[in-house]
N, C-alpha and C positions, 0 to 999 in steps of 0.2 A: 604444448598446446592441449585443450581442453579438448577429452573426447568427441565432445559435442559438435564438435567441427569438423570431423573426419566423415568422408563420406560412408557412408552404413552399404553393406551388402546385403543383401535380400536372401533369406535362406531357400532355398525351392524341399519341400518333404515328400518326392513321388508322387504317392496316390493321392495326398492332401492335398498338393499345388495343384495335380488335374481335376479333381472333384472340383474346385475352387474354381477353374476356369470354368470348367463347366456347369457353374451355378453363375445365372445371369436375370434370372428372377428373382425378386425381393419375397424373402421366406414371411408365412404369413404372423402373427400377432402370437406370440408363444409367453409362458411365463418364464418370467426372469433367472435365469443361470444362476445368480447367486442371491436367490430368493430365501434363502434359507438364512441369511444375515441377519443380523438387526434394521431395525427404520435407520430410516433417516435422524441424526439427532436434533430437529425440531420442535419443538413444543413439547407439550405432556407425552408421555413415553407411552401410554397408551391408545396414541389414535391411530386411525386405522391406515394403513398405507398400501397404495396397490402399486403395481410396476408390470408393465409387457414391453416384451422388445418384440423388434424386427430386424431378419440381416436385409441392408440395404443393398450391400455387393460383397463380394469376399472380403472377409475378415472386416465388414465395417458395420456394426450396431447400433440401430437406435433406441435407447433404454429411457420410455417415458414413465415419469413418478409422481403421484399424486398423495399427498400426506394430507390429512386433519379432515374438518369440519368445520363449516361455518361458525364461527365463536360468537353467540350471544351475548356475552361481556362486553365487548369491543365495539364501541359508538365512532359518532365524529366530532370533532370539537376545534373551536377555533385557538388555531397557535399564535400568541402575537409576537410581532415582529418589528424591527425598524423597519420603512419605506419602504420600498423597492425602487434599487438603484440602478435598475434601468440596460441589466444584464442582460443581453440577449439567449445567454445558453438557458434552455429550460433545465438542465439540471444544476444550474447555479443553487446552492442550500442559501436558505435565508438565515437572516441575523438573529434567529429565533432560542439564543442561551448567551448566559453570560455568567460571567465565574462569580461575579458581587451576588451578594448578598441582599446587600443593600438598594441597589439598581433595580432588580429583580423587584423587592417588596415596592419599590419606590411606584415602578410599574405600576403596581398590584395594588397599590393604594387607590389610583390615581382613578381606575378603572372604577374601584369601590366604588370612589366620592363622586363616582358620576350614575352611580347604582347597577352598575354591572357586577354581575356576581362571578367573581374572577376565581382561579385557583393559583395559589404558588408553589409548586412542585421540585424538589431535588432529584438530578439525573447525575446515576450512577452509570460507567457504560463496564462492559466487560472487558480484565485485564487480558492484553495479549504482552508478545514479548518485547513492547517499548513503550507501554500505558496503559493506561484503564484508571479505574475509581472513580472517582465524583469527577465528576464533567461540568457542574454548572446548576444551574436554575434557570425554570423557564416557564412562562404565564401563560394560563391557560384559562378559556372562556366557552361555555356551552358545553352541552352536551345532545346528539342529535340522530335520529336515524340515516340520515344523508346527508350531505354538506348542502343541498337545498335549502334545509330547512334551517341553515343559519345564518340566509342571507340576511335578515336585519340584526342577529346582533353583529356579523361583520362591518354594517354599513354601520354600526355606533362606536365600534373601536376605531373604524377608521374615523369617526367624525370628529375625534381626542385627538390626529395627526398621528395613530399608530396604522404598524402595517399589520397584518395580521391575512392567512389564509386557512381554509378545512383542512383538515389532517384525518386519518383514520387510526384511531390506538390498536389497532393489530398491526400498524407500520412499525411501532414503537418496539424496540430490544433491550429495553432499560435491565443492567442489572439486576438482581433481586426480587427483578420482576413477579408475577405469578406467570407462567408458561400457559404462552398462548394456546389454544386448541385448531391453530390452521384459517383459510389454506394454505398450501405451497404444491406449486405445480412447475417441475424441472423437466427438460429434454436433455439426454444423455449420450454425445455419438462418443463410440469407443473405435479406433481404428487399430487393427493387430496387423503388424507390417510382416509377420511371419506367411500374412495370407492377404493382405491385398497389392493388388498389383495395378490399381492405377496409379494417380500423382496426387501429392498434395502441392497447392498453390499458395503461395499470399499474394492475395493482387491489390490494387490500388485502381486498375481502371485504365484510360488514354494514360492520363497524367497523374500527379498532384495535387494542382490546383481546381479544384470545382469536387464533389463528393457527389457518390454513388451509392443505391440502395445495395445491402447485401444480395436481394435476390436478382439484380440488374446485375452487378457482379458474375454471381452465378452458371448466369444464363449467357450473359457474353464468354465464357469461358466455356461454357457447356457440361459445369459441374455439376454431380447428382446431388452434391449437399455442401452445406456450408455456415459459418458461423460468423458475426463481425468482429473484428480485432484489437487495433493498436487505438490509443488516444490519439484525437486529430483537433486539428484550428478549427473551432466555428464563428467565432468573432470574429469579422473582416479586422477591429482594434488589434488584434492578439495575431493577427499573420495573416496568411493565405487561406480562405477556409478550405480544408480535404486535407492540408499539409499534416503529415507525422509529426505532432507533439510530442518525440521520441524518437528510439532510432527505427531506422527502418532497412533492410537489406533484405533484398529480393535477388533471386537465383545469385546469390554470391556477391552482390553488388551492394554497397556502402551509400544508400542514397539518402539518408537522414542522419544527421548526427545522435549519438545517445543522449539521453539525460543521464548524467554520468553517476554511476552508483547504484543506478535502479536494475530490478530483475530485467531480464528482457526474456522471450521462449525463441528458445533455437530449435527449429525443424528442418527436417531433410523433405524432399520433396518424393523419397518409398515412407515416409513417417516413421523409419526406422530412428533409433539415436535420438530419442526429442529429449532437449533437459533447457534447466534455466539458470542462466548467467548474469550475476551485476558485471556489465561491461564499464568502458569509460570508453570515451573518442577524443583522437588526440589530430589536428591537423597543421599541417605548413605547406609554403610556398617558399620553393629557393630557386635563387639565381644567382652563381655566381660564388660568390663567400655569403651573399645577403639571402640571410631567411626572416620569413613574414608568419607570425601564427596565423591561422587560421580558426572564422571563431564556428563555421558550420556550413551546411550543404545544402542546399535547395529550399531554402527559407528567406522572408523579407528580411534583409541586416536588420540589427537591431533591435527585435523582438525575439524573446526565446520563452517560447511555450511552456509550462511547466519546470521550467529554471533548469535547473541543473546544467550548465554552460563551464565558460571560463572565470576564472578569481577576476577578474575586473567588470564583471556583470552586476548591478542592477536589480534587486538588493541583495542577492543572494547567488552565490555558486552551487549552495546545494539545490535538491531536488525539493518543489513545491509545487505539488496539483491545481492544477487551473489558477495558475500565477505567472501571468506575463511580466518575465525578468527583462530587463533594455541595455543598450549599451550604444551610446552612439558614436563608436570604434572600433569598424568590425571588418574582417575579410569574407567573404561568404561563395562558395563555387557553385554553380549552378553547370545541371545536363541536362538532355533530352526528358529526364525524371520529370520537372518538374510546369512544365507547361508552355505552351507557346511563346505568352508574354511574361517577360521578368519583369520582376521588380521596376520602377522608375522613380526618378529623384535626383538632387546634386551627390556627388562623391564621382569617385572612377571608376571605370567598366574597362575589362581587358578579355579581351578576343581570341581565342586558341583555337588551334583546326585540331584535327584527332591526332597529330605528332607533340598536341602539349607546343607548339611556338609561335608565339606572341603576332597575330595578322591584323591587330587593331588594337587603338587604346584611346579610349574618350571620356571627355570630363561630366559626362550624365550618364545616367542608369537607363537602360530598357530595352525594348527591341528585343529577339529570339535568341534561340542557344541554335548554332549551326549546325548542319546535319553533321556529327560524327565529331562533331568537339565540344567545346564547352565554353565558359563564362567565368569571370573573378566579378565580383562587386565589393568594392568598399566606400565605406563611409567615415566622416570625421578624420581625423587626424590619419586615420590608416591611408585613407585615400592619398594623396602625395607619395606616402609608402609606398603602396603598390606603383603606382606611376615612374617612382624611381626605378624599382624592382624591375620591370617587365617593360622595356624601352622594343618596337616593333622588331621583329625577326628574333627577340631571344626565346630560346631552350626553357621552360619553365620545368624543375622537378616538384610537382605536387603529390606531399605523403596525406591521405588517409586514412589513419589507422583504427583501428580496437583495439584496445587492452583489458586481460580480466584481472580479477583480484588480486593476483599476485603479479600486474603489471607484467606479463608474458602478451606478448602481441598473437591476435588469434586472427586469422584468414579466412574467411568462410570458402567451402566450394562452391562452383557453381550449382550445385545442388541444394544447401541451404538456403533459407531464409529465415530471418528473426524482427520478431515481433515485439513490440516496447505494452508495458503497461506496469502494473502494480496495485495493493502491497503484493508482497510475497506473503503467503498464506500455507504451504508448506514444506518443509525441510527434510530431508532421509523422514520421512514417514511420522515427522512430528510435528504438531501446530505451531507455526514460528511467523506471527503474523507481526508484520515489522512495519506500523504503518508510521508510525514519527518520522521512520528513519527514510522510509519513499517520498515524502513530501506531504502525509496528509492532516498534520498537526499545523497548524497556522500561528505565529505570535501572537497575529494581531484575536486572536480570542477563539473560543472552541465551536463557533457556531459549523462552520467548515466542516469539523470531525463528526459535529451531530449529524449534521445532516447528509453526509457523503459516507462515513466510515459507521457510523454507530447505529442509527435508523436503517430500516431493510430498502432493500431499494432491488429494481430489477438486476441482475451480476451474469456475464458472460466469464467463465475461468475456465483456465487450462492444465495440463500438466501430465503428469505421464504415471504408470503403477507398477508395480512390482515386476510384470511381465512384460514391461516395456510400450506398452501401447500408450499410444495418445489418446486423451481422455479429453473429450471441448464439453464444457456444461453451459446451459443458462438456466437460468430462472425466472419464472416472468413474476412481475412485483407492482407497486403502486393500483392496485386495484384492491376492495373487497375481498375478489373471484381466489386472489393470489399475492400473497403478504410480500413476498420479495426475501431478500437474504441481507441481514447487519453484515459487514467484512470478517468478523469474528464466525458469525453463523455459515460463511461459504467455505474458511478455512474447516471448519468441523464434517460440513457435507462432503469438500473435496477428500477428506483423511478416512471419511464413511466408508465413498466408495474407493479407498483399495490406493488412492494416488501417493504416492511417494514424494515426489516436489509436485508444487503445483503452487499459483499465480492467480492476480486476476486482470483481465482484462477493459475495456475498454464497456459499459455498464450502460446503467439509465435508458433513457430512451434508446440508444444504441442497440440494447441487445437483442438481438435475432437470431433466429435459425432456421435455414431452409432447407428443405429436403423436396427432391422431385419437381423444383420449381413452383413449390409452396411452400408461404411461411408459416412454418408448423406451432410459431408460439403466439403471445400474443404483446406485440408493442406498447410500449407503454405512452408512447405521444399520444395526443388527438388525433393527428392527421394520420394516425396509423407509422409504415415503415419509415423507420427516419435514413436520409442520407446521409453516407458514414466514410470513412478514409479508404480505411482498407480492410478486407476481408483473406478469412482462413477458409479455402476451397478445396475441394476433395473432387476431381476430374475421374472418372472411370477409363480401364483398361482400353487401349485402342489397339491391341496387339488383334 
């Protein structure tokens, strides 16, 4: 079994553990511990960077960083696009590159002949360890001090039937680039488990289904700080919205299936032992001689979020970021996890009290999970299955599992929780950004990678450093004020400061960070803090 699983012991060091208790005020705004380092490696290597922490309770720091200066060079300018297809997620990337050549110019012509003065541009993005190089081409119109001031030429590309939005080229991380001059503005909480002694949480909320602000989160927990987490469903299309797009297990408990092959961060709830594992998940149902695969856990059959499922999924088994993979053949377990009301529809629904034995079985989906049991639902061709399987009063043995990389089945304790997300970003202390391999390379063309992996974009990441502490970062991004981080640029920042493995997490509007019951960065939606799955929370000492 992988270390990572074993529950951690809290070391106590005399007079350090009692000093520690006895610090219950948050120490005031000091310069940074390990100020004496290099910047951050962003932009030109000479701008200027400042950093203050504050301890917010024993052993837990918050380390804010401010790099660069307003960059003069950098305008706004219209990116064109095909349509808009009518995505609900606002971090959906637009169709905004294409690997032709020709396509590209064809564009670019087209804009000419109608006297827009267009540009045609090759994007180079930065090699990590499963891509990089030439990415594409991509057309480009105006140039502007605010995206105001390009609302007529927008309204002329679109009146050609193209799509096209403002951009700001300080979002841009194009290889080759000239290196931007800033901003970037990060919040840094570092937990050392040698010295804190509250809990860490991953909560979710009541349920599953329906999504919570990180600082709603928070405060119903009564946590002093906290970060958002896992990838979640926001498309009612694409599943439950709140649902773990990943795996998810809370205090020890398997309540989302993995996306199989993807990093996942395993935390103890003293933050002792944090590391990250590509898991797999493996499930059945037996009765008897007869076993039933199992295709996941507390999700609508049939849709699987980010892919990475079972070899008879829709279009894909592996792993693909925001790609609802189908399958209309599926067994699926539901618990108290995952919300009042399940799923509804034709297939079979089978009834289990907390002994796992069969107290119902009907030929529609819906209706609750019983207090203290649970739920089968299948669909398609399974349904009959199960129906055979689970005839009222039988014994049902329902396996569960995890397995890591070398196929060892891993147990979490009740003290664990692990959180889904990706790419991985880094390895024993090396840059080892694997994003192809997480899912965030698309067939169907590189718009996806531009926009998601290669552009800076706000980034929540985690991971742990050399002295074992758990390290949660964000970045705030899509503004002027604050460029964001490309996935290549978070893997370097995470390796900056000191992290050994580290990961990233669940981004874009998503990302937050609250401290004190305010949120200390700054959201990148409109409407301010978005509603998110589940959150990584840090409860203070009740002893």
């Amino acid at each position: 079994m992988s270390p990572f699983f074993r529950r951690r012991r809290r070391v106590l060091l005399g007079a350090v553990a009692l000093a520690a208790s006895l610090s219950s005020v948050a120490a005031p705004a000091a310069a940074h511990p390990d100020a004496h380092r290099p910047g951050l490696p962003l932009g030109a290597a000479d701008l200027p960077e400042s950093r203050q922490s504050q301890q917010l309770q024993p052993g837990v720091t918050l380390t804010t960083i401010t790099r660069g200066v307003p960059d003069t060079t950098d305008f706004w300018t219209i990116e064109v696009s095909a349509p808009a297809a009518g995505n609900p997620d606002p971090d959906a990337p637009k169709v905004a590159i294409t690997t032709s050549h020709a396509d590209a110019q064809a564009t670019w012509q087209r804009l000419r002949d109608a006297g827009i003065d267009a540009r045609l541009e090759t994007v180079r993005t930065p090699r990590t360890a499963d891509t990089g190089g030439l990415l594409g081409y991509r057309v480009r119109v105006g140039s502007a001090p605010s995206s105001a001031a390009l609302a007529a030429q927008l309204r002329s590309v679109r009146a050609l039937g193209l799509g096209g939005s403002a951009v700001y080229t300080g979002w841009d991380a194009d290889a080759g680039a000239a290196p931007s001059r800033g901003t970037w503005h990060l919040q840094v909480l570092t937990i050392d488990p040698r010295r804190f002694h509250g809990r860490l949480l991953d909560s979710y909320g009541p349920d599953f289904v329906g999504r919570e602000t990180t600082s709603a989160l928070a405060a119903a927990s009564g946590a002093f700080a906290g970060v958002n987490a896992g990838f979640f469903v926001l498309d009612p299309k694409a599943g439950a919205p709140g649902d773990p797009a990943g795996i998810g297990v809370y205090d020890g408990r398997v309540e989302s299936e993995a996306t199989n092959g993807r990093p996942a961060l395993v935390v103890h709830d003293d933050a002792a032992g944090t590391g990250i594992e590509r898991l797999w998940w493996r499930g059945s149902v037996r009765h008897g001689d007869a076993t039933l695969t199992m295709d996941g856990l507390n999700r609508v059959p049939g849709l699987i979020r980010n892919c990475g499922g079972t070899p008879d999924d829709a279009y894909t088994d592996a792993p693909q970021q925001d790609v609802t993979c189908t399958d209309p053949d599926e067994v699926v377990a539901f618990d108290a996890a995952y919300g009042q009301q399940l799923p509804t529809g034709a297939g079979a629904q089978v009834v289990l009290d907390a002994s796992d034995r069969v107290v119902s079985v009907a030929d529609t989906r819906g209706g609750s999970v019983p207090a203290g049991g649970r739920v089968l639902q299948a669909t398609g061709t399974d349904a009959a299955a199960l129906r055979a399987l689970a005839p009222v009063g039988a014994h049902l043995a329902i396996d569960s599992r995890l397995v890591d990389a070398h196929g060892h089945r891993v147990r979490p304790s009740r003290h664990t929780s692990i959180v889904n997300g990706g790419p991985l970003l880094v390895r024993d202390g090396r840059l080892q950004v694997t994003a192809a391999r997480d899912g965030m390379v698309h067939p169907d063309g590189p718009s996806f990678y531009y926009g998601w992996v290669h552009k800076r974009n706000p980034r929540t990441v985690a991971g742990v450093d050399a002295r074992g502490r758990l390290v949660l970062i964000t970045a705030d991004g899509r503004s002027t004020d604050s460029l964001g981080l490309s996935i290549p640029e978070a893997a370097a920042v995470a390796k900056s400061l000191g992290l050994r493995q580290a990961m990233n997490l669940d981004g874009g509007g998503s990302t937050t960070m609250v401290v004190n019951g305010s949120v200390i960065n700054s959201p990148s939606d409109r409407a301010g803090e978005r509603p998110i799955g589940d959150a990584l929370l840090l409860l203070p000492d009740r002893s």
